[in-house]
N, C-alpha and C positions, 0 to 999 in steps of 0.2 A: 652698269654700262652695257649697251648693247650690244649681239653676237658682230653685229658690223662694223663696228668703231674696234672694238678687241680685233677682229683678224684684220682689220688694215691697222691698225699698229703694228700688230704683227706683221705682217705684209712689209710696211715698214723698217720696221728693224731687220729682217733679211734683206731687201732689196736697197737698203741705204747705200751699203758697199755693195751688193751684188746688183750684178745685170751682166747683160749680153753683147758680146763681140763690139766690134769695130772701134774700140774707143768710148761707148756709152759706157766699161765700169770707171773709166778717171770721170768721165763729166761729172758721173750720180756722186763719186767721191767728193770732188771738189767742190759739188754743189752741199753734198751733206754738209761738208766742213762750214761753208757758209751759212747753211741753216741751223747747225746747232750751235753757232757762235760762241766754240771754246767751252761748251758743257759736253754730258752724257747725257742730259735727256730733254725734253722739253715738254713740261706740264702744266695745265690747267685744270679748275675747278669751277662746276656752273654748276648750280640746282640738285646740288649733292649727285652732284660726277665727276669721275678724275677721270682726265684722260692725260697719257702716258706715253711721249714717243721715246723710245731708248734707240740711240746710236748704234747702230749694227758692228759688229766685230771683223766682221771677214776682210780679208786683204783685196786688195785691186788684182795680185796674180791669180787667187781662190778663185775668183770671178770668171778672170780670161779663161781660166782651163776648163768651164764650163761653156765657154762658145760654140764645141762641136754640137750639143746636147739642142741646141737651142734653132728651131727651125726660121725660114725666113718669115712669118707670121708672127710668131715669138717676139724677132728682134725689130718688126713693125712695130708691135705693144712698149716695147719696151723703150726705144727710139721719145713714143708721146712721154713714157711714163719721165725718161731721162729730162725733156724739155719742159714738163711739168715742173720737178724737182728744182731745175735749175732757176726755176721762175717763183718758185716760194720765199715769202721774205723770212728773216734769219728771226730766230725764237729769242728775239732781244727782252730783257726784261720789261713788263708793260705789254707786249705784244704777242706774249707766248698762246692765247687764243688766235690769232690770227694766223700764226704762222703754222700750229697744228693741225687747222682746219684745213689748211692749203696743202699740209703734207700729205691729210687724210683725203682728201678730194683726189691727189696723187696715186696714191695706194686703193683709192679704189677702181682706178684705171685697170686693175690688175688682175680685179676679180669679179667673176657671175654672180651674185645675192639670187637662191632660185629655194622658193619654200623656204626662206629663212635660212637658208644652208650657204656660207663662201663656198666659191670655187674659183679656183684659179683659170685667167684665161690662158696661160701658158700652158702648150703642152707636159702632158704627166714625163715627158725626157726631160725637157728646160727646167720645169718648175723644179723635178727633183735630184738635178744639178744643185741645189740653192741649198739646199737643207742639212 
């Protein structure tokens, strides 16, 4: 699997439950809930690749208490990434390709690809609120 597809699953699984202020950690919550429909994870296999999204752990108040960290830039990125999220459809059986790509198309909202290297666009305060 590529380094881009691993760190936005990654990407992923942190920001599932986490994000920034205002009410975007219930949306990403609720919408998680709806995208993993009642699993922990949601995976596919194509041309000998697994790709892996796992449900993030963190709580909705882990989240809010990283609001201060997270500058108004931040919570612009995050705002799209939340509106993404909410708009991927659920990783129903049959559909779990469709709905990974959509999460991953998500999660890459999140990050710079520069020389082959992720990087988070959230400030190094926000992002390392998350971790």
């Amino acid at each position: 699997m590529s380094k881009v597809i691993q760190t936005a699953a990654a990407v992923v699984a942190i920001f599932t439950m986490t994000a920034c202020g205002g009410g975007i950690c219930e949306r990403v919550d609720a919408a998680s809930t709806k995208f993993y429909a009642g699993k922990t994870e949601c995976k596919y296999s194509e041309g000998g690749t697994t790709v892996t999204l796992t449900k993030g752990s963190s709580s909705v108040s882990t989240c809010n208490m990283s609001v201060s960290k997270c500058t108004s830039a931040d919570n612009t990125i995050l705002e799209s990434y939340a509106k993404c999220v909410e708009a991927a459809p659920a990783c129903a059986t049959g559909a779990e390709k469709a709905a990974a790509d959509a999460m991953t198309a998500c999660a890459l909202q999140l990050i710079n690809v520069s020389g082959g290297v992720p990087m988070s666009k959230l400030s190094a305060d926000c992002a390392n609120g998350f971790k």
